[in-house]
C-alpha positions as CSV (number, residue, x, y, z in Angstrom):
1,X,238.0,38.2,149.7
2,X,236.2,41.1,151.4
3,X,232.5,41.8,150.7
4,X,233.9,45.2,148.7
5,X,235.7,42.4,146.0
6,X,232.9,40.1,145.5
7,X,230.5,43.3,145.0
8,X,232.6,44.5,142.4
9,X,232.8,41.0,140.9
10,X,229.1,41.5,140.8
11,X,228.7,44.9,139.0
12,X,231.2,43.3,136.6
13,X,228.9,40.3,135.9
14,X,226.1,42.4,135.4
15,X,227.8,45.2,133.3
16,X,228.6,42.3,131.2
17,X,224.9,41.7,130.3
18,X,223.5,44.9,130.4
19,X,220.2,45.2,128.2
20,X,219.2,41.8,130.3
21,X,219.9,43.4,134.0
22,X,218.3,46.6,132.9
23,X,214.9,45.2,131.8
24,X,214.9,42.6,134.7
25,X,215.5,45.7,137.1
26,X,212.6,47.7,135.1
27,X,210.5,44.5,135.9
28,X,210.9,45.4,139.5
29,X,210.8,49.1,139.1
30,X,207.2,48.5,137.6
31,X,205.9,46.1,140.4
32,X,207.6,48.6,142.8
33,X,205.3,51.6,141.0
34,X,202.0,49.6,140.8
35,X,202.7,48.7,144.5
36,X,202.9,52.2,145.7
37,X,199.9,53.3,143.3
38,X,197.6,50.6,144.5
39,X,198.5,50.6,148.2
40,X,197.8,55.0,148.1
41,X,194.7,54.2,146.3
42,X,193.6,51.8,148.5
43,X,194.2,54.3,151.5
44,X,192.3,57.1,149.6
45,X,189.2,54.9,149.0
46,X,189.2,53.7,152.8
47,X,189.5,57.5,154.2
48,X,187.5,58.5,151.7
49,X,184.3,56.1,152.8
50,X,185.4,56.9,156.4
51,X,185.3,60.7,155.9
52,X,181.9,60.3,154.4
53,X,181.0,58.0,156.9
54,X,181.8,60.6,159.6
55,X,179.9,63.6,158.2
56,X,176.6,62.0,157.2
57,X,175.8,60.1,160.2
58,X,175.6,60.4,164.0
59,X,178.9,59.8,166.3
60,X,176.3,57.6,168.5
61,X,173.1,56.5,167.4
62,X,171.0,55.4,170.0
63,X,168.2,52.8,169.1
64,X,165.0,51.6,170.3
65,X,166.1,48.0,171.7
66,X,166.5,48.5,176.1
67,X,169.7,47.2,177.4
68,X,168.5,47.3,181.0
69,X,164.8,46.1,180.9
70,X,162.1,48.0,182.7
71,X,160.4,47.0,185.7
72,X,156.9,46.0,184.2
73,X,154.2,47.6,185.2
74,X,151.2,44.6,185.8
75,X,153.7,43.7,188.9
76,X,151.9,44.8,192.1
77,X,153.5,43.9,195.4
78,X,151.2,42.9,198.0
79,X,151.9,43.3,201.9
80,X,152.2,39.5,202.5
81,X,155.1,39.0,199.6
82,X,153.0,37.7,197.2
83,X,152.9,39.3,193.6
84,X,149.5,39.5,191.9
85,X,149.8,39.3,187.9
86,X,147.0,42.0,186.2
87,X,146.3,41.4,182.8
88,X,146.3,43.9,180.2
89,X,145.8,44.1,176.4
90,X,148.7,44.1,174.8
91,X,149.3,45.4,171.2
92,X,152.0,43.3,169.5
93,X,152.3,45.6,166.4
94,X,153.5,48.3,169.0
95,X,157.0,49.8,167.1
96,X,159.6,49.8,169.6
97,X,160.4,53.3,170.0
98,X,162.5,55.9,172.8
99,X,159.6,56.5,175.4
100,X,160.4,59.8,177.2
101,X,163.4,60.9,175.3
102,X,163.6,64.3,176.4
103,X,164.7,62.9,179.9
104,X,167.2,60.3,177.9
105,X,168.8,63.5,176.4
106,X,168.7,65.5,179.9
107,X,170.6,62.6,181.5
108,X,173.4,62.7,179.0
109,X,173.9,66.3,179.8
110,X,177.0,64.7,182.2
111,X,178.5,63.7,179.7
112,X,181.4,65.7,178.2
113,X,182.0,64.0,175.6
114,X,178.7,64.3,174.0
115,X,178.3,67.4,172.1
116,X,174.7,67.7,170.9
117,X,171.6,65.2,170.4
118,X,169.1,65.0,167.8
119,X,165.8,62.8,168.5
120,X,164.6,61.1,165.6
121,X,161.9,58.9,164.2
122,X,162.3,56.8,161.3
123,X,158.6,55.8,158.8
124,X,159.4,53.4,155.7
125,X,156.5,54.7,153.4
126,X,156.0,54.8,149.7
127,X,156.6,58.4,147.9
128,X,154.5,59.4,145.2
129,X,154.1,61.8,142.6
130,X,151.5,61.9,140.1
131,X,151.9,57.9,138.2
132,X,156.0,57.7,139.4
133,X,156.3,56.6,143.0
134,X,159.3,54.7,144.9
135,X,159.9,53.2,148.2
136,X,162.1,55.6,150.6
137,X,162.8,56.3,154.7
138,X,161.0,59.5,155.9
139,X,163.1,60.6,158.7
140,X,161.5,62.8,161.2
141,X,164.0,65.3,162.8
142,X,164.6,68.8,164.7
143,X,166.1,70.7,161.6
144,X,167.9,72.7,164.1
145,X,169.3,69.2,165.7
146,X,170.4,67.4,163.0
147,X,172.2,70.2,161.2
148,X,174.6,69.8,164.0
149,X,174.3,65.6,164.0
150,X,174.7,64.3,160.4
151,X,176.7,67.3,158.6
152,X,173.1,67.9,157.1
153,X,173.7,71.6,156.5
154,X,177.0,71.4,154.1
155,X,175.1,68.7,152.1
156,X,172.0,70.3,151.2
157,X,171.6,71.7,147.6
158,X,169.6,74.7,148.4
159,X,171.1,76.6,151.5
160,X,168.2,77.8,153.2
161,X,166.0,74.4,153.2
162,X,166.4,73.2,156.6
163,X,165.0,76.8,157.6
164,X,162.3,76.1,155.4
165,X,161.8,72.7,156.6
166,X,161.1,74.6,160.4
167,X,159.1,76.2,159.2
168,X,157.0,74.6,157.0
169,X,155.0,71.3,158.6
170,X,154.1,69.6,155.8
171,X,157.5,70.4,154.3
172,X,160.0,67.3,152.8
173,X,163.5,66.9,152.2
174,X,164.7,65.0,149.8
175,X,168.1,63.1,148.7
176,X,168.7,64.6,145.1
177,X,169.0,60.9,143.7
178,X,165.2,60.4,145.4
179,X,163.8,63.7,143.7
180,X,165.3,62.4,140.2
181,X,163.2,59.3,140.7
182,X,160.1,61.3,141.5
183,X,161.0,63.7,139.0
184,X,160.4,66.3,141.5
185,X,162.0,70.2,142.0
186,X,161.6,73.1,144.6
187,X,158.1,73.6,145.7
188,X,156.8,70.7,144.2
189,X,154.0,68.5,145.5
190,X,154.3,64.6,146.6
191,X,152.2,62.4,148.5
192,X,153.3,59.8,151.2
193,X,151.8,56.7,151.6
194,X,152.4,54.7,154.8
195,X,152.0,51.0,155.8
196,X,148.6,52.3,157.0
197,X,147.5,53.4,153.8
198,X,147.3,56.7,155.1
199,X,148.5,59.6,152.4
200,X,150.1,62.6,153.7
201,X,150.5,65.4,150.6
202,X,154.2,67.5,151.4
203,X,155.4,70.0,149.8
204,X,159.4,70.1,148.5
205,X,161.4,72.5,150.4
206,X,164.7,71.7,149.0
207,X,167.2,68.5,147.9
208,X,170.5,67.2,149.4
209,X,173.4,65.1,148.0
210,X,175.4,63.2,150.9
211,X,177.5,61.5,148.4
212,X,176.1,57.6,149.2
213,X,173.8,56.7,147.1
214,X,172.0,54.4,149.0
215,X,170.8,57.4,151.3
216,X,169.9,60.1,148.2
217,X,168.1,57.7,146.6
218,X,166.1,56.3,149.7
219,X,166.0,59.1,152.3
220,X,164.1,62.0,153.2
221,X,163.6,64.4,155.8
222,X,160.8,65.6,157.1
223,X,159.5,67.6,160.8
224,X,159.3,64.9,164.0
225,X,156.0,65.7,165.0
226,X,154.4,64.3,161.3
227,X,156.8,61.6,161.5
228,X,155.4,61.0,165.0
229,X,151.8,61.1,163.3
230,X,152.7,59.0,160.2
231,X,154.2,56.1,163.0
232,X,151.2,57.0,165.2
233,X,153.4,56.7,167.9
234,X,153.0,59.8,171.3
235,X,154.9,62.7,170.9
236,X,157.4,61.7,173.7
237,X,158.4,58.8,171.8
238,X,161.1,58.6,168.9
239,X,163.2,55.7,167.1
240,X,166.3,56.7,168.0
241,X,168.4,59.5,168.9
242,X,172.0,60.6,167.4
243,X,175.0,62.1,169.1
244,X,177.7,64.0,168.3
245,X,180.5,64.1,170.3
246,X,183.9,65.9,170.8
247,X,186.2,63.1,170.0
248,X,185.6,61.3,167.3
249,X,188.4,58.8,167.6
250,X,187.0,58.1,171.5
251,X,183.0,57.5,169.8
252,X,183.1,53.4,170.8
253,X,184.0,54.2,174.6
254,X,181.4,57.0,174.4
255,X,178.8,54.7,173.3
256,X,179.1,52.5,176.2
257,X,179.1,55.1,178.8
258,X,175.5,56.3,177.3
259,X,174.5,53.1,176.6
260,X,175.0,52.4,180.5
261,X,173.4,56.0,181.6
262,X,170.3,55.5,179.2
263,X,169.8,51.8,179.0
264,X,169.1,51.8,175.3
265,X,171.6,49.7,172.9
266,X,173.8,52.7,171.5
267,X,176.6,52.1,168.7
268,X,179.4,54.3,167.7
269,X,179.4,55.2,163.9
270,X,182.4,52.5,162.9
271,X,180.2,49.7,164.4
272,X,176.7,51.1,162.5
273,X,178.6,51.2,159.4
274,X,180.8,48.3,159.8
275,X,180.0,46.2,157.0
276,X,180.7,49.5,154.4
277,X,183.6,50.1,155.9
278,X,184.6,46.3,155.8
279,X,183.5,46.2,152.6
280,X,186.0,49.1,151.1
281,X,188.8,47.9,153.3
282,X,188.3,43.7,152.0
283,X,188.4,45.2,148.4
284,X,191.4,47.5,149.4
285,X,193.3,44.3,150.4
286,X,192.1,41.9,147.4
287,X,193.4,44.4,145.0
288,X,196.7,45.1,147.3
289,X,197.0,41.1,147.2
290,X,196.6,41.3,143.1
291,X,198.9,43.4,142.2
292,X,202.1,41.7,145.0
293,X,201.9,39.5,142.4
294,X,203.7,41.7,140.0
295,X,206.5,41.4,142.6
296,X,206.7,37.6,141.9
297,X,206.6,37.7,138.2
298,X,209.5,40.3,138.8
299,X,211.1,37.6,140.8
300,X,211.2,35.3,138.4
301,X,212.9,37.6,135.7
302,X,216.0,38.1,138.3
303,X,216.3,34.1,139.0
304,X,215.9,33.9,135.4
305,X,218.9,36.4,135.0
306,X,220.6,35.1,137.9
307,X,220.8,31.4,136.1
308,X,221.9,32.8,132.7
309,X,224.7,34.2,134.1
310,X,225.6,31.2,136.3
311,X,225.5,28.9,133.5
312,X,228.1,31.7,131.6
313,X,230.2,32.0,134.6
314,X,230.6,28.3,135.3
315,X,234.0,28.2,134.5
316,X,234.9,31.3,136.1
317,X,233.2,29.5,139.2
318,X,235.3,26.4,138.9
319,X,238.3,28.3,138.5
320,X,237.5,30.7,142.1
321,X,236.7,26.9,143.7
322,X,239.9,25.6,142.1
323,X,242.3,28.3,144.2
324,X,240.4,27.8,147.0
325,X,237.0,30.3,147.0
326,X,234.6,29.0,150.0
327,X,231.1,28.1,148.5
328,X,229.5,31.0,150.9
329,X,231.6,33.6,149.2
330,X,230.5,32.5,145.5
331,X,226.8,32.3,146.6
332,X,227.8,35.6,148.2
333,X,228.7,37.0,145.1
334,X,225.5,36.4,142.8
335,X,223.1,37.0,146.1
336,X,225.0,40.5,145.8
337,X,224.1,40.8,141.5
338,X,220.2,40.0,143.1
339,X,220.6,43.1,145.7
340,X,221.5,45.3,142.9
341,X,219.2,45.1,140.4
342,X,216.4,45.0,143.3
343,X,218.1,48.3,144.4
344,X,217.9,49.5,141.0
345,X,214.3,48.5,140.5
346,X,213.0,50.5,143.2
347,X,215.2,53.4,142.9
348,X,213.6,53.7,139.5
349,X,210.2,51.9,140.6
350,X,209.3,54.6,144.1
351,X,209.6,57.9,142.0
352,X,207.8,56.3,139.1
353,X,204.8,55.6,141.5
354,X,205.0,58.8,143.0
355,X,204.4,60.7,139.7
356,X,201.4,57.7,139.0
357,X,199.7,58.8,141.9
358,X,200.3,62.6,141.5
359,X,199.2,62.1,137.9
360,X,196.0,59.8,139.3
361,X,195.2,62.4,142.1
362,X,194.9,64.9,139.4
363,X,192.2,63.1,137.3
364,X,188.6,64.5,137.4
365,X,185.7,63.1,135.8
366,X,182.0,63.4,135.2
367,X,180.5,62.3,139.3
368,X,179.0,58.6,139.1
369,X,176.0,57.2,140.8
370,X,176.6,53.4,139.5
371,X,178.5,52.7,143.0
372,X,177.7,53.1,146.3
373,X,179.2,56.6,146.1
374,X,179.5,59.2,144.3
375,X,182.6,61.0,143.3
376,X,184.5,62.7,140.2
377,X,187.7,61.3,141.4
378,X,190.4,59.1,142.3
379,X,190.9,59.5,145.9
380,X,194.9,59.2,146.7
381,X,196.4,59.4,150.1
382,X,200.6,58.7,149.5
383,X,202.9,58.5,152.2
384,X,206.8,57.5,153.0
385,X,205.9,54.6,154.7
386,X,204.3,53.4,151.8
387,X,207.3,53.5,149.6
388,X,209.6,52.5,152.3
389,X,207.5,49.2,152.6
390,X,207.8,48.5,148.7
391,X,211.8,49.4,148.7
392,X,212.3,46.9,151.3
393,X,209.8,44.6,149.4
394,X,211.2,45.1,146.6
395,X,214.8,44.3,147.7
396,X,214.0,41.5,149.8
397,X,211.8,39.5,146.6
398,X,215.0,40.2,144.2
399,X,217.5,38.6,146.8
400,X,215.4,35.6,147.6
401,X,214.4,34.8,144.0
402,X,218.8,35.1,143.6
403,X,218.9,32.4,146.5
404,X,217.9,29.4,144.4
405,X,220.9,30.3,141.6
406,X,223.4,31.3,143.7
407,X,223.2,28.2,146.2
408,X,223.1,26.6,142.9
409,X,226.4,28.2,141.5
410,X,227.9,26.3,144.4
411,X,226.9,22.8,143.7
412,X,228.9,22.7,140.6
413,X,232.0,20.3,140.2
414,X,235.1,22.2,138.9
415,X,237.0,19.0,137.9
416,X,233.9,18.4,136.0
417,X,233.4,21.9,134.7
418,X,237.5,22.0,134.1
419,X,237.2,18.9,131.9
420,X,234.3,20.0,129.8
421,X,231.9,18.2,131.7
422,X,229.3,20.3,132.9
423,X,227.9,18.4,136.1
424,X,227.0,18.8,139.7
């Protein structure tokens, strides 16, 4: 008997229970559509917080903390060999800052990869307006810079604030979330308060929305030489400088060649952000996990079929043994029954998910803040890998849970099954 002959003895023992076969096969047409609507979800979510990611912070970001330590300068060398130690005062509230940066930026000039660079000075102060005040990050920049660093420019919410910002000294920019707190608009006055207890009075120059809601509700920008003021720190000196660069798939390899040619610590923008990104991706895969188990429960419908229609065929099976049928040909047979309704499943199960996610994609709703971003939609990425994974899933979980039955079908007795006696 050929494998075209026991494939037809198949279809018949299915045709022969057909409301069971279909609803078994709609069981894996559904785990098949969940699958690809989950797994295209997961990838819109993931791109989603990367794209994000990407367009509201630096390609680099170099920090404060030296890599190669400098030569320190109470070390004087004396003609004999001997060192002498001079004491100094030291301050040890000193903030760790950038100490000469515009020669830090000149020397990455050689770079090629590195596009622009956009000093900047970071003050955690207290904003205040009239009895509402929060904590926030003033972030002292070059408007001009960081337009170019942190996609600043697309995000704001008034289009000519950053030109404003230039030219205004005591100007502010705020996240929009922040100026909801203060209950704050264009032009408006607020007061910052640093650790110092100093108060610096700025005036509101515009808003931006970046789409995290950690940063609009906690950041705000304001002109490098007051943030300079605010940290008391010289006007050579900043926190930290961002970079943007031409590639940014190649951002990790050009973070070590400037961390090696400035000797600060410097990050590319997956490894600052790596714990949202891990965070996205680790909910991506619980959810992913979650729903294979729709798969299994779809597994045990066709070894629930599979062993209805054993126990119905069991004479038919000791009759086949009787003239001779090898056992591998009659587990064949029902392995064969499991391959088509997992066939069927997914045939039904991939364009069912396709119109899910076209019909998910096309959702729009009123932009939340509860999360840590905002959006007004269901981010979807779908693509023909992803239903060929869950067509060869789905086949392969329909012909294993058919093993069990089939090997089964084989361990029957026909003498026993011939006399009436059902038996193994």
């Amino acid at each position: 008997m050929n494998y075209r002959d026991q494939a037809r003895i198949a279809v018949v023992h299915l045709w022969e229970r057909k409301r069971q076969t279909i609803l078994t096969a709609l069981g894996v047409a559904v785990g098949s559509a969940m699958l690809v609507t989950t797994i295209s979800v997961a990838r819109g979510s993931s791109a989603n917080v990367i794209t994000k990611v990407i367009d509201t912070a630096p390609h680099v970001l170099i920090s404060a903390e030296r890599i190669i330590p400098l030569v320190p300068d109470n070390l004087i060398e004396q003609p004999s060999g001997r060192i002498a130690m001079v004491t100094k005062n030291i301050t040890q509230n000193e903030p760790e800052v950038i100490k000469n940066y515009a020669e830090v930026v000149k020397r990455l000039e050689s770079v090629a990869e590195v596009k622009s660079a956009s000093p900047f000075v970071l003050s955690k102060v207290i904003a205040r307006n009239k009895t509402r005040f929060t904590p926030c990050v003033a972030r002292g920049v070059v408007p001009e810079l960081e337009s170019e660093i942190a996609g600043l420019k697309k995000n704001l919410l008034e289009p000519t604030a950053l030109n404003e910002l230039k030219s205004t000294p005591n100007g502010i920019l705020v996240g929009d979330l922040l100026a909801k707190k203060l209950a704050v608009g264009y032009r408006d006055r607020i007061v910052l308060v640093t650790k110092n207890s100093e108060e610096f009075p700025l005036t509101v120059v515009g808003r931006f929305s970046s789409g995290f809601t950690a940063k609009d509700e906690r950041e705000a920008y304001v002109n490098l030489s007051l943030a300079q003021r605010m940290e008391g720190i010289a006007p050579n000196s900043v926190s930290g400088i961002g970079l943007r660069t031409a590639t940014v798939e190649n951002a990790s390899q050009t973070a070590k060649i400037v961390q090696t040619l400035s000797g600060y610590k410097s990050e590319s923008w997956d490894e600052t952000n790596r714990n949202v990104i891990e965070f996205y991706n680790r909910n991506a895969l619980i959810t992913l996990v979650l729903v294979g188990f729709v798969f299994i429960v779809a597994g045990l419908g066709v070894s629930s079929v599979m062993t209805t229609v054993i126990l119905q065929k069991v004479k038919d099976i000791a009759i086949m043994r009787s003239m001779g049928m090898l056992s591998s040909t009659i587990t064949r047979i029902f392995m064969f029954e499991g391959l088509m309704i997992g066939i069927l499943g997914v045939m039904v199960g991939s364009p069912l998910g396709h119109i899910i996610c076209h019909f998910v994609d096309a959702i729009r709703f009123t932009a939340s803040t509860a999360g840590a971003m905002k959006s007004d939609r269901i981010n979807v990425i779908e693509t023909p890998e992803t239903h060929l994974l869950v067509i060869g899933f789905g086949i392969l979980i329909a012909v294993i849970s058919s093993w069990s039955p089939a090997r089964k079908a084989t361990r029957y007795v026909p003498v026993s099954i011939l006399r009436g006696d059902i038996g193994v």
